[in-house]
FIGULO-905211 format. One line per 8 residues: number of its first residue (from 1); their letters; for each residue x, y, z of N, C-alpha, C, O. Coordinates in pm, whole numbers. Example, Ala and Ser with C-alpha at 12.3 -4.5 7.8 and 13.67 -1.06 7.14 Angstrom:
// FIGULO-905211
1> AS> 1319 -569 780 1230 -450 780 1320 -330 780 1424 -332 846 ~ 1285 -225 708 1367 -106 714 1290 3 787 1341 114 804
//
This chain:
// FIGULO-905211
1> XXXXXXXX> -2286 -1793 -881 -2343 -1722 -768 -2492 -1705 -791 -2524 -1616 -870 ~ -2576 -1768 -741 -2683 -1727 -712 -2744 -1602 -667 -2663 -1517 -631 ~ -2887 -1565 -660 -2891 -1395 -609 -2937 -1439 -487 -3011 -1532 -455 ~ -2872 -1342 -417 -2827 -1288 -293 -2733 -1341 -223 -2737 -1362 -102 ~ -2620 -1373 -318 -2509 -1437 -283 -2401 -1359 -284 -2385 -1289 -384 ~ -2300 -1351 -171 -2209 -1260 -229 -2053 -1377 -188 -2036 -1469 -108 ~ -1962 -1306 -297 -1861 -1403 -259 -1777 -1381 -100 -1695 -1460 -53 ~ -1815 -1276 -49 -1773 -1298 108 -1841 -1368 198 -1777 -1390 300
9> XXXXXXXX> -1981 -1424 196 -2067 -1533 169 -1982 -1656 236 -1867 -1664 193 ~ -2015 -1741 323 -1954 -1861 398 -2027 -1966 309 -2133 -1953 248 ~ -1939 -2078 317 -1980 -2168 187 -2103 -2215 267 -2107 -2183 386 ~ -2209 -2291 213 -2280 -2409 282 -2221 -2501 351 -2111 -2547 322 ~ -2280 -2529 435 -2232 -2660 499 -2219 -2736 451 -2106 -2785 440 ~ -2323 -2787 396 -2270 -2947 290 -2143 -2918 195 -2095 -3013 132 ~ -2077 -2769 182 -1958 -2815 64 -1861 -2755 163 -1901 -2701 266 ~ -1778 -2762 144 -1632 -2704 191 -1617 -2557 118 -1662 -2547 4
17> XXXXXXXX> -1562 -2457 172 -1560 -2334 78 -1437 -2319 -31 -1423 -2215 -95 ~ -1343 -2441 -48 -1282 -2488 -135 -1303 -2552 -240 -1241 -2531 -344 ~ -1402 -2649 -225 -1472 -2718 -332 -1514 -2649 -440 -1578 -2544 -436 ~ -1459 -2742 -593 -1545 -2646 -697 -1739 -2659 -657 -1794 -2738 -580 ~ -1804 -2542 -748 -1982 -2588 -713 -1989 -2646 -812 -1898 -2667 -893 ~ -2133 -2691 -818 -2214 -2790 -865 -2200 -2765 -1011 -2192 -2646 -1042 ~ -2197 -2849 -1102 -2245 -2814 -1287 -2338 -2684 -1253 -2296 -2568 -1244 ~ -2468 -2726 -1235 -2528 -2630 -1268 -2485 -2477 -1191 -2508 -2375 -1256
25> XXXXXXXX> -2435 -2466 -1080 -2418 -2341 -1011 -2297 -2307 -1082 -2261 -2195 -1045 ~ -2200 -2366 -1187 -2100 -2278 -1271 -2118 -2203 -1332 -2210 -2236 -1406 ~ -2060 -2032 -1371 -2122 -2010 -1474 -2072 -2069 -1600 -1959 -2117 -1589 ~ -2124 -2077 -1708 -2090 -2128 -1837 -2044 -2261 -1835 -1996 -2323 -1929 ~ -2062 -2295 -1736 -2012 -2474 -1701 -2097 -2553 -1807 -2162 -2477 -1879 ~ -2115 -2705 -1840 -2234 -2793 -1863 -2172 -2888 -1836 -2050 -2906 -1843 ~ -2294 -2989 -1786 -2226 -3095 -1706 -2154 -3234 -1826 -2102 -3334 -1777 ~ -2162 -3216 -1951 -2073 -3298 -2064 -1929 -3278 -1991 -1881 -3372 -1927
33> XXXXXXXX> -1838 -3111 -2005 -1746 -3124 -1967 -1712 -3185 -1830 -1611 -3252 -1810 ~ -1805 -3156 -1735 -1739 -3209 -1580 -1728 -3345 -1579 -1638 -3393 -1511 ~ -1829 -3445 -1665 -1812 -3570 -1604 -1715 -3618 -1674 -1680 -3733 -1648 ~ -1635 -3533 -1797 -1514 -3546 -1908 -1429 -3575 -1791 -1387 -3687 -1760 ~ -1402 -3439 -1715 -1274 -3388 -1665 -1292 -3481 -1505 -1196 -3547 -1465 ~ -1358 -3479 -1464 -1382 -3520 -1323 -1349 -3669 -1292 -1270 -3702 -1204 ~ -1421 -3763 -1380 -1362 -3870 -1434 -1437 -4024 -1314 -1489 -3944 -1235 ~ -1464 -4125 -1269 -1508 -4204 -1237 -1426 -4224 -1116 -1483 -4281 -1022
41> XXXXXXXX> -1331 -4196 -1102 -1194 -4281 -1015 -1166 -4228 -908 -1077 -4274 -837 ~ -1256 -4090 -866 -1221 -4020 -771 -1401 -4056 -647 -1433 -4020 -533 ~ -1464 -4135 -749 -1584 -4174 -633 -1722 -4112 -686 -1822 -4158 -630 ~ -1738 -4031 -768 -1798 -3947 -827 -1822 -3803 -712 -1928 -3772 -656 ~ -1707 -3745 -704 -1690 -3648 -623 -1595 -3594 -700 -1490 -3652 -730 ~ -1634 -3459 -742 -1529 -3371 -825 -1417 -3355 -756 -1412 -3345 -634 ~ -1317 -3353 -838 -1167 -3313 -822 -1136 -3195 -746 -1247 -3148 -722 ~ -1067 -3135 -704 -1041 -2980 -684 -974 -2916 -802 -893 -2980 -869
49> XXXXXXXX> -998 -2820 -824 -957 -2729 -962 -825 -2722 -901 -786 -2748 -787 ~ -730 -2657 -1064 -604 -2589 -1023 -592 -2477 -1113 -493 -2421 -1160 ~ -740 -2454 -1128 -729 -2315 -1199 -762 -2190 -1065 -826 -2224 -966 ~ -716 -2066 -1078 -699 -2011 -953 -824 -1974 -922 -908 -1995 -1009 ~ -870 -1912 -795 -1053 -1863 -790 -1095 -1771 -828 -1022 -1675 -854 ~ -1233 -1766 -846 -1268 -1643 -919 -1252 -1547 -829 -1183 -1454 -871 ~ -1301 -1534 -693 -1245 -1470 -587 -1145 -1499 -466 -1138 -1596 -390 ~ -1074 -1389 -472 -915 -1432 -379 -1007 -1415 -190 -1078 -1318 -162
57> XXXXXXXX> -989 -1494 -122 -1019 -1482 -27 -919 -1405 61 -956 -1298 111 ~ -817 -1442 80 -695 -1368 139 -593 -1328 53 -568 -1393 -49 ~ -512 -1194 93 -427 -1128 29 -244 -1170 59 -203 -1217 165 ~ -176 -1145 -36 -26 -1205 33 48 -1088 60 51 -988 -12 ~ 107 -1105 167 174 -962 270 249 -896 152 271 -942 40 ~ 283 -778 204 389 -682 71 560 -766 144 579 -867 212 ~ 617 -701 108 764 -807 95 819 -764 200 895 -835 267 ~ 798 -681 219 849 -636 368 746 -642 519 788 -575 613
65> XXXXXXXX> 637 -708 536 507 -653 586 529 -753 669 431 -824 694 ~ 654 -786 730 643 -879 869 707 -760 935 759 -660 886 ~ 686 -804 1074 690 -750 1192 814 -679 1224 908 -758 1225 ~ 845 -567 1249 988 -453 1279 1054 -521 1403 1173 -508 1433 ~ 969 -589 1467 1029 -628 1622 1000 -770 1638 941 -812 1538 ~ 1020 -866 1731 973 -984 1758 793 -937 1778 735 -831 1754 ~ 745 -1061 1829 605 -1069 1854 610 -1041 1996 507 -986 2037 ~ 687 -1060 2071 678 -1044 2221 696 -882 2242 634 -838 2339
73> XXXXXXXX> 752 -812 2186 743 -626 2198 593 -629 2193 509 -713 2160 ~ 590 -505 2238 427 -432 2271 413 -378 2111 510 -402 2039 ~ 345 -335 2076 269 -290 1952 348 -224 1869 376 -252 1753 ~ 415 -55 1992 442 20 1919 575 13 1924 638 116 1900 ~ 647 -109 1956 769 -113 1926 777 -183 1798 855 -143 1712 ~ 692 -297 1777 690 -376 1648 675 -269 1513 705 -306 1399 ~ 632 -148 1540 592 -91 1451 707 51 1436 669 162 1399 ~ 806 29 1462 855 159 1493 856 246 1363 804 357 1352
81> XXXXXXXX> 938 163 1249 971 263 1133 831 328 1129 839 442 1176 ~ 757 310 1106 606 350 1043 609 471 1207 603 594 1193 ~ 614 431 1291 560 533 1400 683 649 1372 651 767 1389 ~ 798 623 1337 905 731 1356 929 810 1215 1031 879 1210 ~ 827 804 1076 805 866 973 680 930 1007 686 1048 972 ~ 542 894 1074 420 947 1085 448 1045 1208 402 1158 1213 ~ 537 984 1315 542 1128 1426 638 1233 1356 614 1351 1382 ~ 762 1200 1257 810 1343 1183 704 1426 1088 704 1549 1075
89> XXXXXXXX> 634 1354 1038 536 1463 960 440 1491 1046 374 1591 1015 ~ 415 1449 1121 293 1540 1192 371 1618 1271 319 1728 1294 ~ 511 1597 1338 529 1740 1390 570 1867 1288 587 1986 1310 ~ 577 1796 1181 598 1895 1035 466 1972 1054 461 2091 1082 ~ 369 1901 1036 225 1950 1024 178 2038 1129 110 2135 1099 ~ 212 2010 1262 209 2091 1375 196 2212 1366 109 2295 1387 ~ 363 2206 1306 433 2332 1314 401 2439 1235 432 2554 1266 ~ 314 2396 1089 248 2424 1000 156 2526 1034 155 2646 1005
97> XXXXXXXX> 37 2417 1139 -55 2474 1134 -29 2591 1249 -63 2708 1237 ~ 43 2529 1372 46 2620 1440 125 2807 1453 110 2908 1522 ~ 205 2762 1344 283 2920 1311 355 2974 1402 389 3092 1403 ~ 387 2877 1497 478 2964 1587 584 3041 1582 594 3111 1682 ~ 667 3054 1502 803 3148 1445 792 3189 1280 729 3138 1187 ~ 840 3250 1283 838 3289 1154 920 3194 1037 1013 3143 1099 ~ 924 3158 924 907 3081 860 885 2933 871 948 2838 824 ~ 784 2938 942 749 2801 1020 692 2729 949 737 2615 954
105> XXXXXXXX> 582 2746 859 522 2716 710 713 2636 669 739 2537 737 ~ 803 2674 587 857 2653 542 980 2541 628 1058 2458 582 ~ 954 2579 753 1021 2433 823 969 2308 849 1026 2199 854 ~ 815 2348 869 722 2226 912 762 2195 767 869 2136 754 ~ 695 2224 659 725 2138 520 811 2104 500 799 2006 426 ~ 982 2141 538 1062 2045 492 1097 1950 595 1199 1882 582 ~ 1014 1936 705 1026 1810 856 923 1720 766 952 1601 777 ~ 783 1748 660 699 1673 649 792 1567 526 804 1446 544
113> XXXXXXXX> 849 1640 407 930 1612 321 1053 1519 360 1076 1414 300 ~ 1149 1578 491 1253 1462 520 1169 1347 569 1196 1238 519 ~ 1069 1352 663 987 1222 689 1004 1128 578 1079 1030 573 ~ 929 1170 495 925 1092 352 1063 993 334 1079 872 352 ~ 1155 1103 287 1276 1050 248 1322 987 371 1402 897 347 ~ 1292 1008 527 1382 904 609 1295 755 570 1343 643 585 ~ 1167 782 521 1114 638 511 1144 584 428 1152 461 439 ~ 1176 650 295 1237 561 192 1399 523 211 1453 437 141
121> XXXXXXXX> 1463 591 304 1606 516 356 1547 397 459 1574 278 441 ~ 1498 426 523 1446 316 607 1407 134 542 1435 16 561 ~ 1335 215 466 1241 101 341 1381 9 304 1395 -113 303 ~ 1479 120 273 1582 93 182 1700 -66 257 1743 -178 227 ~ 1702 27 355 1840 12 493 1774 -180 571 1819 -294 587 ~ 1664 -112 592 1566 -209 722 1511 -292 689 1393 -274 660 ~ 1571 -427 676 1467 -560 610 1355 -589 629 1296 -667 554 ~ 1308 -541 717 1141 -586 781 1109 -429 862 1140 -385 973
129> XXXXXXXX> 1044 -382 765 965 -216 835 816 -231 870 737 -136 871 ~ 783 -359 899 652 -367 952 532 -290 815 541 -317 696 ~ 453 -215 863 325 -134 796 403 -38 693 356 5 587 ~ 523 -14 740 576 105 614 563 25 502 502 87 415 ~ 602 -113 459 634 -188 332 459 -172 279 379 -250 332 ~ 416 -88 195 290 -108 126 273 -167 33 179 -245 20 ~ 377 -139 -73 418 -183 -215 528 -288 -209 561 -353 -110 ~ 583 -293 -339 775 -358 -380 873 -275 -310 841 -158 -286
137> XXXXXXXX> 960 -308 -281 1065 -204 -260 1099 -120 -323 1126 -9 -276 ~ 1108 -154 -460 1119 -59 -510 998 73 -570 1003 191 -604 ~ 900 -28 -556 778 105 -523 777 226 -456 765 347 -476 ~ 799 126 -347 828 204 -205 922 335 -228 896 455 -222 ~ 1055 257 -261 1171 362 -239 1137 503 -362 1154 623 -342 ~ 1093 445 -465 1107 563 -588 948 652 -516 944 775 -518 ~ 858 590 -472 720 680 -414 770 788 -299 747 909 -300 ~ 828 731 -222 855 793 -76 949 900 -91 930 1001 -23
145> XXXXXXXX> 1088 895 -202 1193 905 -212 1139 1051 -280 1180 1154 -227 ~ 1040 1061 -405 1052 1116 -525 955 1256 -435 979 1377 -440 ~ 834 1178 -352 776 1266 -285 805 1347 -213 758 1461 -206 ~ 920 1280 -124 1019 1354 -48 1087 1514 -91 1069 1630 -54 ~ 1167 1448 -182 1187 1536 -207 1145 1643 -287 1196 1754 -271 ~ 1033 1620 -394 939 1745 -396 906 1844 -370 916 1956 -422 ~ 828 1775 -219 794 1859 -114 927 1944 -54 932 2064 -28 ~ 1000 1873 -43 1133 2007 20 1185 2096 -89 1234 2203 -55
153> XXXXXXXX> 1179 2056 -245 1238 2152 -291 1123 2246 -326 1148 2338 -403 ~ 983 2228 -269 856 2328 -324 887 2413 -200 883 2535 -218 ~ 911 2375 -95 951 2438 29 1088 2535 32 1113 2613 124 ~ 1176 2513 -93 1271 2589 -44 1215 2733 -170 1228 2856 -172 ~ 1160 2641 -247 1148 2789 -370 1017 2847 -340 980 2936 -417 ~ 934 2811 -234 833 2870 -210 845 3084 -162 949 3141 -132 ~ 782 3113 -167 765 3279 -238 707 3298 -28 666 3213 51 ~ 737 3466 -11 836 3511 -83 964 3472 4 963 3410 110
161> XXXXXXXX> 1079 3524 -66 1210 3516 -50 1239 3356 -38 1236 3285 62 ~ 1265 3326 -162 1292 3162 -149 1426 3144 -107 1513 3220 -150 ~ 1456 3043 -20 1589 2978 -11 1671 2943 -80 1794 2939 -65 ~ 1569 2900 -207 1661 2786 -294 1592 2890 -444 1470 2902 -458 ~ 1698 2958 -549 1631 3063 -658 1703 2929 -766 1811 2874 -748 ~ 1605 2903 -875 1572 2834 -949 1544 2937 -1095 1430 2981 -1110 ~ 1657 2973 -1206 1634 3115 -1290 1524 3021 -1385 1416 3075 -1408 ~ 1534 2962 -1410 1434 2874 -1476 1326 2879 -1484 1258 2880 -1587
169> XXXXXXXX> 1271 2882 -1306 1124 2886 -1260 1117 3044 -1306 1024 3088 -1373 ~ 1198 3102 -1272 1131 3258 -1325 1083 3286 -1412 970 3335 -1422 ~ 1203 3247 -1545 1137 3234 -1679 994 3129 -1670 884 3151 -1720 ~ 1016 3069 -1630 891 2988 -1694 761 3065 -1649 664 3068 -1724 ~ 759 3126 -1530 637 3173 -1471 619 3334 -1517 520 3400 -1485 ~ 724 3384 -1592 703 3545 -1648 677 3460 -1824 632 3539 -1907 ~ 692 3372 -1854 652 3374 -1999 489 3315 -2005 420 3342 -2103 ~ 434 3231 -1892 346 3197 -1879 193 3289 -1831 76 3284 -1870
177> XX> 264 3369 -1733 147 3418 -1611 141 3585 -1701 40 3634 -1752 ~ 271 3644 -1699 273 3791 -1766 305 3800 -1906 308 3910 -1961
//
């Protein structure tokens, strides 16, 4: 790379943006090895490498990252799993912020928490989840799954008067705090 070159940079015209560059534009190249490897028989026009590039131009989809629907659905049908985990936590979040009933804090969080976990059944269940697939599947499932439920069990032992009494957490937080 030359300066003021960057590798998102469109090749020159005269080369193809596939082509290895020149001896001298390699780094650490010298031209002994190229005319070794390159060889007479190809015209004196270098070979194409099959060593991989120094920069990846395009990325390869996650394993699940084709389309939820055909191509002929409108957008937000192709996309459903992903739209039907992001509209449960935000009405989690809603409900959060808005406080309308009383332990509403503690319902919105466990609507934001099942979100989670319906996406990692989803991930699980649904061969093609469109935008939900970020990772491996199994990324997916142990991230979504583990978060999930977290969040609902911080939601049930959350103070005061928890849902869910945990004698454990007590001890741990009277030997720690008092």
């Amino acid at each position: 790379m030359g300066a003021g070159t960057s590798p998102a940079d469109p090749a020159p015209a005269d080369r193809a943006a596939d082509e290895p560059r020149e001896p001298e534009e390699r780094d650490g190249a010298t031209a002994a090895t190229d005319t070794a490897t390159d060889g007479a028989a190809t015209g004196g026009r270098p070979r194409r490498s099959r060593r991989f590039p120094r920069f990846t131009r395009d990325t390869a989809r996650p394993e699940g990252g084709g389309r939820a629907a055909s191509g002929d659905a409108p957008a937000p049908a192709r996309q459903w799993p992903l739209l039907t985990v992001l509209g449960a936590a935000g009405l989690g979040l809603l409900i959060v912020v808005l406080d309308p009933f009383d332990q509403a804090f503690r319902i919105g969080t466990i609507l934001i928490g099942g979100a989670l976990i319906a996406g990692a059944v989803l991930r699980w269940v649904v061969p093609s989840v469109g935008m939900l697939a970020v990772r491996s599947r199994f990324t997916d499932l142990v991230t979504y799954g583990l978060m999930g439920t977290l969040i609902v069990l911080l939601a049930l032992v959350a103070q005061p008067a928890p849902w869910l009494d945990v004698p454990i957490l007590e001890d741990a937080v009277r030997f720690t705090i008092r």
